[in-house]
C-alpha distance (Angstrom), angle and dihedral (degrees) to the residues before:
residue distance angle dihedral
X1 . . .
X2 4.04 . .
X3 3.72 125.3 .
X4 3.95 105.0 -89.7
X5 3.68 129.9 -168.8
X6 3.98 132.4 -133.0
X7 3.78 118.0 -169.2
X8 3.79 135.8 -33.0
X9 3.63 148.6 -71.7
X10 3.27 103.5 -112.7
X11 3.66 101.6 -129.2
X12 3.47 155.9 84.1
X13 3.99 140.9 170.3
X14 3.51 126.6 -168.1
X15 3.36 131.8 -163.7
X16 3.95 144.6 -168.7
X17 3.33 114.7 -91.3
X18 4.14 149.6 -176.9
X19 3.61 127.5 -141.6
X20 4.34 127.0 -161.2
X21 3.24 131.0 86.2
X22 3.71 100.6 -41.7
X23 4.22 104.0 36.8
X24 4.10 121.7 -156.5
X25 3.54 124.3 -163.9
X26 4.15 120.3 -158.0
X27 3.75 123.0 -109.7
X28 3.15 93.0 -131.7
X29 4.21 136.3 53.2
X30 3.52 114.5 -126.6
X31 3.94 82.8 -157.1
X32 3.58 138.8 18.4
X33 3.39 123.1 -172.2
X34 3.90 122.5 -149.6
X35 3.62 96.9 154.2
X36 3.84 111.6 77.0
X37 3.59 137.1 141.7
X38 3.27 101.1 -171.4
X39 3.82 147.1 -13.5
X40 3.92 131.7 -142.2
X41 3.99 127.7 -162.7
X42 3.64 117.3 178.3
X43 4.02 124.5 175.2
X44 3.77 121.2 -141.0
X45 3.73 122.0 -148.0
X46 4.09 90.5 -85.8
X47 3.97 92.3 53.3
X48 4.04 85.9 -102.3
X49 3.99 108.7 157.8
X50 3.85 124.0 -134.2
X51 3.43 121.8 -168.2
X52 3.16 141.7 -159.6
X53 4.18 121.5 -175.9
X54 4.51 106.9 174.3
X55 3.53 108.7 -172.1
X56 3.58 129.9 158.9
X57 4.14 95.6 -129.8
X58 4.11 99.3 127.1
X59 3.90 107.6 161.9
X60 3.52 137.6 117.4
X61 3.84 94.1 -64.3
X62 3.37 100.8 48.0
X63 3.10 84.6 58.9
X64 3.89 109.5 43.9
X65 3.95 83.3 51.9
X66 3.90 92.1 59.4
X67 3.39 93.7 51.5
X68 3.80 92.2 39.7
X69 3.91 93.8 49.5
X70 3.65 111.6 20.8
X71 4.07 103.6 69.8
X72 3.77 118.5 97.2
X73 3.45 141.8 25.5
X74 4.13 104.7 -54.5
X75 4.85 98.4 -123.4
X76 3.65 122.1 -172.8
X77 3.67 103.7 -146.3
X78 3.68 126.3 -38.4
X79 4.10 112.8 -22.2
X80 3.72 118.4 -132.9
X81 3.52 118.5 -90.2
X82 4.04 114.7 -100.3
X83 3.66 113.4 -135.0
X84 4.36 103.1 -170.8
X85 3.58 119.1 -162.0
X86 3.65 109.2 -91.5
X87 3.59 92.3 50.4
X88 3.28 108.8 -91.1
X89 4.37 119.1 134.2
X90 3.52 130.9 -159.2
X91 3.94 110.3 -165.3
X92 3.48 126.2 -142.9
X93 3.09 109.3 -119.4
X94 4.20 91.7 67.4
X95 4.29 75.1 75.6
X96 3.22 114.8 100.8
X97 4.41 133.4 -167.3
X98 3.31 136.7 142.2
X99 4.12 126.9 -114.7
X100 3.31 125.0 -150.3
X101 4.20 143.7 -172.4
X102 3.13 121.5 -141.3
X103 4.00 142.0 175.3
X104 3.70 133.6 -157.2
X105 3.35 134.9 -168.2
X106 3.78 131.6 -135.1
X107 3.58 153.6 -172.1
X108 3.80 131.5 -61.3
X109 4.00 113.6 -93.8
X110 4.13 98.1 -119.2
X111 4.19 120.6 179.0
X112 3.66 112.7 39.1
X113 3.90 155.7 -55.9
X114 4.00 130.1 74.1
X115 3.78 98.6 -41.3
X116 3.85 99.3 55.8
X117 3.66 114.1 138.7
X118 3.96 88.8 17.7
X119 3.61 119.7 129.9
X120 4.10 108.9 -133.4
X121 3.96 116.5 -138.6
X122 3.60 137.0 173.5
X123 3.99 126.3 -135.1
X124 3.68 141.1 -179.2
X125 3.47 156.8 95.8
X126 4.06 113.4 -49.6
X127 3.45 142.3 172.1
X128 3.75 127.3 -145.8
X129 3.27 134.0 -110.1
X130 4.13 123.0 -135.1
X131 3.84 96.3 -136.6
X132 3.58 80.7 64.9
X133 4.01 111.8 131.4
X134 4.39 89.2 18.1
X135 4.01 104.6 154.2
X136 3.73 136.1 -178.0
X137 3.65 115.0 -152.5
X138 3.74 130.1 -150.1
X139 3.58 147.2 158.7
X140 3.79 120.8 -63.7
X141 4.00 91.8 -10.9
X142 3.84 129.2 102.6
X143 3.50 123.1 -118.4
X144 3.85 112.7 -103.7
X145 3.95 108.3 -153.6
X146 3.98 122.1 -163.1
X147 3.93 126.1 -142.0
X148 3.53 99.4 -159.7
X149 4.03 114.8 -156.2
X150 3.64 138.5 -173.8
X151 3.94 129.3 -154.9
X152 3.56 106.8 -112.4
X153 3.67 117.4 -158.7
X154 4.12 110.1 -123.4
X155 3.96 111.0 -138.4
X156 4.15 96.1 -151.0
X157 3.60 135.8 19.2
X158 3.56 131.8 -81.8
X159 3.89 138.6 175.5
X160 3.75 114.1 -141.4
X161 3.74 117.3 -151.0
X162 3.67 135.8 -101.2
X163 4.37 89.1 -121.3
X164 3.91 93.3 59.9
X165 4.04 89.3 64.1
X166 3.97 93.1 61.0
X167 3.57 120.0 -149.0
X168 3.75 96.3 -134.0
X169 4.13 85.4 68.3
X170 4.08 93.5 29.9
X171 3.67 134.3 50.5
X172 4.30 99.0 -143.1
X173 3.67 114.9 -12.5
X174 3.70 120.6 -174.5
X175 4.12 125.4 -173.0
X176 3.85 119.1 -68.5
X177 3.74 138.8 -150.8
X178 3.55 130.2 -128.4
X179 4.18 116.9 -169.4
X180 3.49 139.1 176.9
X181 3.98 90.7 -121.8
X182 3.97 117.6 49.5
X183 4.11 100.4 8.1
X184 3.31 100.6 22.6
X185 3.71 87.4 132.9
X186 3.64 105.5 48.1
X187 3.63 134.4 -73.9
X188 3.73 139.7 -108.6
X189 4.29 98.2 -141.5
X190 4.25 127.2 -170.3
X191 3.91 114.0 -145.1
């Protein structure tokens, strides 16, 4: 029987990030999520993640980092110029968007096969999406919040340290590598 996978980790960080040729990541999240209920990957034809974290964290920093990161038009790199018909060009770097890192924690690997006892994760670079932090309020229910995040392709190669996988949410992490050619879209990783 294959390794197999019952609910999350319960966490993610995210941090700022920069995207070209030579990526950086932040030391430090500007959010970390410890609250969540539930989270949703789905792949589109082109191997694109979306993903969706609800949680019920609402407080001030939720909230700061909504309005901090979820304005504009998400870019991955530097857009193509636009040439129009009479002439005129707008270049692209006038875009603007804002890239970001982020780490989630998963589940424990149960059943059988070389990543037993491994927690799974996901990394990469995202984007975020503005319905992030929507809520409906009712009676006698919390409010669930989404962070809404798109894969974001990284244009170099970088190696992500061992200390952004903590060891409270996996059992022996080790640094990983992000490159423009096989996980240029994130990763799913087993510590």
């Amino acid at each position: 029987m294959a390794g197999r996978i019952s609910s999350g980790g319960r966490y993610a960080a995210i941090y700022t990030a920069s995207n070209g040729t030579t990526p950086t990541v932040g030391a430090t999240p500007v959010l970390t999520l410890t609250d969540q209920t539930s989270t949703s990957f789905a792949y589109d034809d082109n191997a694109i993640p979306s993903i969706t974290i609800t949680g019920v964290q609402d407080d001030e920093a939720f909230e700061t980092f909504r309005q901090t990161y979820c304005v504009g038009a998400t870019v991955s790199g530097t857009p193509a110029d636009i040439l129009f018909e009479d002439g005129t060009t707008v270049t692209g770097a006038s875009q603007t968007g804002q890239v970001l890192y982020v780490v989630i924690g998963g589940g424990t690997v149960q059943g059988s096969g070389s990543s037993l006892g491994k927690k799974m994760g996901w990394h990469g670079f995202v984007g975020v999406g503005k319905s992030t932090g929507s809520w409906t309020q009712s009676g006698n229910t919390w409010d669930e919040l989404p962070v809404n995040l798109s894969g974001v392709a990284i244009e170099g190669t970088i190696t992500i340290a061992a200390s952004y996988f903590p060891t409270a949410n996996f059992v022996t992490p080790a640094a990983k590598t992000l490159t423009a050619t096989t996980t240029k879209y994130g990763a799913k990783v087993f510590f």
